[in-house]
N, C-alpha and C positions, 0 to 999 in steps of 0.2 A: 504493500500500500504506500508504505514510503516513496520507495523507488519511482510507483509512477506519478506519486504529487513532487517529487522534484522532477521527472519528466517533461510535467504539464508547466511548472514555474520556468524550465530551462525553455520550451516553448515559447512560452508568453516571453519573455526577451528576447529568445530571438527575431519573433514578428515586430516588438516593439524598438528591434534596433534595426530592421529591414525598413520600416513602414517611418522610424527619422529620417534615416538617413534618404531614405525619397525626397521627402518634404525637405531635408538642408538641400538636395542637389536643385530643386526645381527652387528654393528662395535664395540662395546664397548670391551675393554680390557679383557683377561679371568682374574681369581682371582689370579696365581699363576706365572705374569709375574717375569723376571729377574730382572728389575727395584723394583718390590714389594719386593721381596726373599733380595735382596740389601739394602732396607730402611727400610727393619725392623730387620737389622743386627741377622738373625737369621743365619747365616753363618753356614755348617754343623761342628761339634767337633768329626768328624771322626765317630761316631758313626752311620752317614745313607750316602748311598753314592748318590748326588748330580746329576741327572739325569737332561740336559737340552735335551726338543725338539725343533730343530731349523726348519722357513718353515713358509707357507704363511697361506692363508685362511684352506687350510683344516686343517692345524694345530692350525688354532688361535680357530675355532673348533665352529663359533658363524652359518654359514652358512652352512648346512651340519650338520651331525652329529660328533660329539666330541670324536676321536677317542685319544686321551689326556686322556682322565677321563677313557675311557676304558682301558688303558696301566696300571695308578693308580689303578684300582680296581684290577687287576691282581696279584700287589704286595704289598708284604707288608711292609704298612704304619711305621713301627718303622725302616725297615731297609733302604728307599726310599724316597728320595727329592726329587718330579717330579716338573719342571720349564717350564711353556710353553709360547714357544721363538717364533711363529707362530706372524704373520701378515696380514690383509687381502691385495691383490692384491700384495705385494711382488715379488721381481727379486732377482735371486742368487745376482747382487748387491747390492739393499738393504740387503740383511741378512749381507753382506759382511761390508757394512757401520755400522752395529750396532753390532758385533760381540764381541768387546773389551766389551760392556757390560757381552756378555754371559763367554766370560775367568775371569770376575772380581768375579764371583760366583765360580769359583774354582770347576768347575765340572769335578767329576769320568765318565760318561759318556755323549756323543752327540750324537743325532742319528739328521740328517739332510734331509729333504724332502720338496725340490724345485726345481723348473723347469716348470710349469706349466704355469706361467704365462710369462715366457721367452719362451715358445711357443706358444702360444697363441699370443702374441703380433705380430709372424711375419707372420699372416694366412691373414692378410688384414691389407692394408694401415690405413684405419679408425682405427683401433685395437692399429696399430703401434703409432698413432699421440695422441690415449688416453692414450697410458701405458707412454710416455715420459712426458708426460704434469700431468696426474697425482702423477708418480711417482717419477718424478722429475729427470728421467734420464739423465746424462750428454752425452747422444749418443743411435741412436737405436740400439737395440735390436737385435740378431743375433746370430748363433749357435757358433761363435769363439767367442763370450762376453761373452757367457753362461760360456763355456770351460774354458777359463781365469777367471773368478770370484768365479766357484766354486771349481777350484782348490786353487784358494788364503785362500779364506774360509777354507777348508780344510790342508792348511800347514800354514797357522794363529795359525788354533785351533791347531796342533799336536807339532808345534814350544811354542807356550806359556800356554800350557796346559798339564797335562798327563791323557787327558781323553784317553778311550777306545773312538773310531770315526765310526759310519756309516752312511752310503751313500743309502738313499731307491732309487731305479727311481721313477718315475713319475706314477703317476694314467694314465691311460686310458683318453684320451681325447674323449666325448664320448661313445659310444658301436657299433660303426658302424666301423668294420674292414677296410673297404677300401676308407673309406672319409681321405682327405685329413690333416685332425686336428688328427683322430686317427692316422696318418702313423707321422706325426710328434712329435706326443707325444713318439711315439716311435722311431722315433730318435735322440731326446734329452735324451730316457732313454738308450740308449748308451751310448752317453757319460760321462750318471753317471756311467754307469759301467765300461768304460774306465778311470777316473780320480782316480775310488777306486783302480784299480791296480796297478797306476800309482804310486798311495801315500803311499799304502800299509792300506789302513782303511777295514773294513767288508760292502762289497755288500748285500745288504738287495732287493730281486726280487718283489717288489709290482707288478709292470707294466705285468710283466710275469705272477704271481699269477692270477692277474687282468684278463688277456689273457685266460689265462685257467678254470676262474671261469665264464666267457662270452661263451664258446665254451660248457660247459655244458648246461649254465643257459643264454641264449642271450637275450637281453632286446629288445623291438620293440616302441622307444620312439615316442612319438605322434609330435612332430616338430625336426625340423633340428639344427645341428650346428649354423646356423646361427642366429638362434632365441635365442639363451642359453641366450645371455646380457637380454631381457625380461623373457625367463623364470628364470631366477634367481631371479628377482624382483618380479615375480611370487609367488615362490617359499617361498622368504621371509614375503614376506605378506600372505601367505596362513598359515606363521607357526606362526608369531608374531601377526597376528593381527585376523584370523581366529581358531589357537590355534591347528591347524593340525600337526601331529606327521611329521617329513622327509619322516618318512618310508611310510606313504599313500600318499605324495605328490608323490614320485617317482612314486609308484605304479599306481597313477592316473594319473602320464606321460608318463608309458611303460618302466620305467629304472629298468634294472635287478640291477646294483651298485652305481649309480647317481639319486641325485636329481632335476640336471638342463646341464648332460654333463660337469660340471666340478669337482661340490663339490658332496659328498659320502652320501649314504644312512649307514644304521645298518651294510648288508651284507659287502660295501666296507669300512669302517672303521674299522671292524673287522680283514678281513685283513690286513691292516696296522696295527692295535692295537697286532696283534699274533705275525706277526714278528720282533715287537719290543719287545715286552715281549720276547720272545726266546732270543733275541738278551743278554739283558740287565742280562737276569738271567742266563747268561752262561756266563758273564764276571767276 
């Protein structure tokens, strides 16, 4: 009897040290934050121009595929400082709170992609009462806070920076056109594109791309929106602890550009990844 209740206790840790260490690989820090590029006073001496991406999980690049590393491999290494300014669950307000870090790096260019989880938050009550309480919101969430934050973001950066500024919209919530969570993703990527005109920055079309990359190639996912908060955890565990590529996890959900309805496969990070490189090497 002993024997097998230490068994079942050596069990229970070892799921509970598989089932962390997921969750440190998919939260932990990328290698190349602002804070890092900061403390190891490698500050650029004009010789590489200083590129920060500012933006949530699919930027922090740990969930999903790393469309970061793909923009870097694009360019080259002696002319390019890539700083990745990405967080996971992030609000145009948090980028907006920690912003003064990304002007203290002195960057020639920002490209900015968020908004995702400032939609997301407003599709369900339960949604709303997690992103305030995790993220520490002083107020929920809603398309006039969106509006207001990332315009401040944006004349922040343009006001104490002389970067070159863009503005991507939003991923695709989804691949189902007419659900609810996609028609708001796409109205939150209005009014990225309404605040680039406003400011005068470069409009970068993921949302659109997204749109027309779905119209050829439509994905047929195996569960609902509703489900995404489990398939992600899914998701995560199928790639950290099962060692599954993104790319076969989507595939084994039915997603033509997503791994779990929110965060990118190869195909949609690539996207993202081209129009910033375009972006970047035309400045």
């Amino acid at each position: 009897m002993l024997v097998l209740q230490l068994s079942v206790v050596a069990l229970l840790v070892l799921v509970i040290i598989l089932f962390g260490n997921a969750f440190y690989q998919a939260t932990k820090l990328p290698d190349n934050t602002p804070s890092k590029y900061l403390r190891q006073q490698i500050k650029s001496d004009g010789s590489k121009k200083v590129v920060v991406l500012m933006g949530d999980s699919v930027t922090h690049g740990r969930i999903g595929v790393n469309y970061v590393d793909m923009v870097e491999d694009q360019l080259d290494g002696a002319q390019f400082e890539i700083i990745n300014a990405g967080i996971n669950s992030e609000l145009a307000w948090n980028n907006l709170q920690r912003v003064d870090e990304v002007i203290q790096c002195d960057p020639d260019i920002v490209t900015v992609l968020i908004g995702t989880n400032d939609a997301n938050a407003t599709l369900s009550p339960d949604s709303m009462r997690s992103y305030v309480r995790r993220m520490k919101l002083p107020r929920e969430p809603d398309s006039g806070w969106y509006r207001e934050s990332l315009s401040s973001l944006v004349k922040k950066l343009k006001t104490e920076t002389n970067a070159q500024i863009a503005l991507l919209s939003i991923p695709t919530i989804g691949e189902e056109a007419n659900h609810p969570a996609f028609l708001k993703s796409s109205e939150y990527s209005s009014i990225v594109h309404n605040i680039a005109e406003e400011t005068n920055v470069t409009y970068l079309p993921l949302h659109e791309k997204m749109i027309e990359f779905l119209r050829d190639t439509p994905g047929s996912p195996t569960y609902s929106y509703e489900k995404s908060f489990i398939g992600m955890f899914k998701a995560i565990f199928s790639r950290y602890l099962l060692r599954k590529s993104w790319d076969k996890i989507a595939y084994n959900s039915g997603f033509s550009l997503h791994v779990d309805h929110i965060h990118l496969n190869t195909a949609g990070a690539r996207i993202i990844a081209d129009l910033i490189g375009v972006f970047i090497q035309s400045v």
